[in-house]
Each structure stands twice: as structure tokens, then as C-alpha cells.
C-alpha positions as CSV (number, residue, x, y, z in Angstrom):
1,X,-107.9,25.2,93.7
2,X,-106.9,27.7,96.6
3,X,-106.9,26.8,100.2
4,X,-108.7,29.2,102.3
5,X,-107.3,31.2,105.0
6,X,-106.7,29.6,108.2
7,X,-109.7,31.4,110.7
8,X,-109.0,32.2,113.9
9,X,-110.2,29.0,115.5
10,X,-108.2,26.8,113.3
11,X,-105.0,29.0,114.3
12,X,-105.6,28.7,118.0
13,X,-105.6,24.9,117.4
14,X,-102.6,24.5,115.3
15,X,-100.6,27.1,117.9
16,X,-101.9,24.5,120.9
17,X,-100.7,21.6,118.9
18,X,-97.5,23.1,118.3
19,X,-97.3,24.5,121.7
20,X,-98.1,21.0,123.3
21,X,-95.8,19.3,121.0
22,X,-92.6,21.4,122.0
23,X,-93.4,21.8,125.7
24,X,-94.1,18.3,126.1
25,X,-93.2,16.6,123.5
26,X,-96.5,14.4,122.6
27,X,-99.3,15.0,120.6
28,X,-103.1,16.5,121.9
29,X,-104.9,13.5,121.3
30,X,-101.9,11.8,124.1
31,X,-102.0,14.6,126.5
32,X,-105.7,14.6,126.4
33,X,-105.3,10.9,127.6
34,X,-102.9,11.8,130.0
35,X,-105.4,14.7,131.7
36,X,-107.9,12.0,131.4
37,X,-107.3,10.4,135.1
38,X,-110.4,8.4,135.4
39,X,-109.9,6.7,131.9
40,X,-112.7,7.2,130.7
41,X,-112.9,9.3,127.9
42,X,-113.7,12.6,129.6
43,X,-111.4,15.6,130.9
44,X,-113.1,18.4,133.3
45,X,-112.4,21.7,131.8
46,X,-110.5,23.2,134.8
47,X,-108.2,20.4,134.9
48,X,-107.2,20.3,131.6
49,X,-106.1,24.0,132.1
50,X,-104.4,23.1,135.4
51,X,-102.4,20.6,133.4
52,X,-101.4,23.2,130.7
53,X,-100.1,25.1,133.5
54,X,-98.5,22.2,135.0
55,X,-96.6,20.9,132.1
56,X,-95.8,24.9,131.4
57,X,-97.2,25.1,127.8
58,X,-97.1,29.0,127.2
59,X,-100.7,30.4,126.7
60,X,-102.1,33.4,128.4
61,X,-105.8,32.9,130.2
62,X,-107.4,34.2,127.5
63,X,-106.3,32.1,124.7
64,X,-106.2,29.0,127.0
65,X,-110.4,29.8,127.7
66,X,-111.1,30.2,124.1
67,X,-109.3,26.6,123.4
68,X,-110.9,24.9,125.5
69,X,-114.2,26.7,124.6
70,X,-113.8,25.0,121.5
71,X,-113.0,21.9,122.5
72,X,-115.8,21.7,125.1
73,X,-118.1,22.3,121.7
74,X,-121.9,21.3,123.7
75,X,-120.1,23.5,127.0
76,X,-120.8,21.0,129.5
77,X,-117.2,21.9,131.1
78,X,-116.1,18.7,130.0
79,X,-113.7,17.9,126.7
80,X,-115.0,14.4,126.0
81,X,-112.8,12.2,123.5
82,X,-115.4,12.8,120.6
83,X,-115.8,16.2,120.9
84,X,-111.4,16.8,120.5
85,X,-111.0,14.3,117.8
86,X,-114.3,17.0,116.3
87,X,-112.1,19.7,117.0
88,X,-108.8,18.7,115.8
89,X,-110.7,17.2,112.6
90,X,-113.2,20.3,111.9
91,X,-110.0,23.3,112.4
């Protein structure tokens, strides 16, 4: 049985893995909880890109709106828990 090509989508998601992983050294579903200041499950869109740029994880504005479009999967302009774990199970 053949695995089918990565699509797009599922790239961008494996590159901000990897990205996150090297620049920061910790996985998505642990920076996630670190962006999540209020505990409670939920990151605003804007500052989960302010912490990419923070912690100096190299995407360019473009690539960093179309990860976090599909993260933000019912584009409320938040990343709630479910909808990452959806994203890193469903790429």
C-alpha cells in the first residue's frame, strides 16, 4: 500500500513542528500551552503569532497566516485546544 503525497497543508504543519521544535526546543501541543496565558484552553490568533515572533521561530507572514488559518479551523480568531490536537491529527 502507497502513502499519498504529503498536501500542502500537511507540509506547512510538519515544517511548524519542526520549526518550533529546533527554535524552541518543545513540542506544538507545549508551546500552545505556553501561549495559552489564561489557562484555559484557548489562544487568540494574534498572540500566538506574536509568540512565534517572540521566541524567533523563522516563518514569513504569509506562511505564519496560513498556519494559523488552519489551526483556527471554525475562524473565530481563536486556536482552541480541540481544534490543534484536530490539526495536528487530520495533517
Amino acid at each position: 500500500m502507497s502513502r499519498q503525497k504529503a498536501g500542502p497543508e500537511e507540509k506547512l504543519l510538519y515544517e511548524f513542528r519542526e520549526k518550533v521544535m529546533d527554535t524552541v526546543g518543545i513540542s506544538v501541543e507545549a508551546f500552545f500551552r505556553m501561549c495559552d496565558k489564561k489557562y484555559n484552553g484557548v489562544v487568540d490568533v494574534e498572540d500566538f503569532k506574536n509568540m512565534v515572533i517572540k521566541h524567533k521561530i523563522s516563518m514569513d507572514g504569509g506562511t505564519m497566516s496560513r498556519v494559523t488559518q488552519i489551526m483556527d479551523e471554525d475562524c473565530s480568531g481563536d486556536i482552541t485546544k480541540a481544534e490543534l490536537y484536530f490539526a495536528l491529527d487530520i495533517y
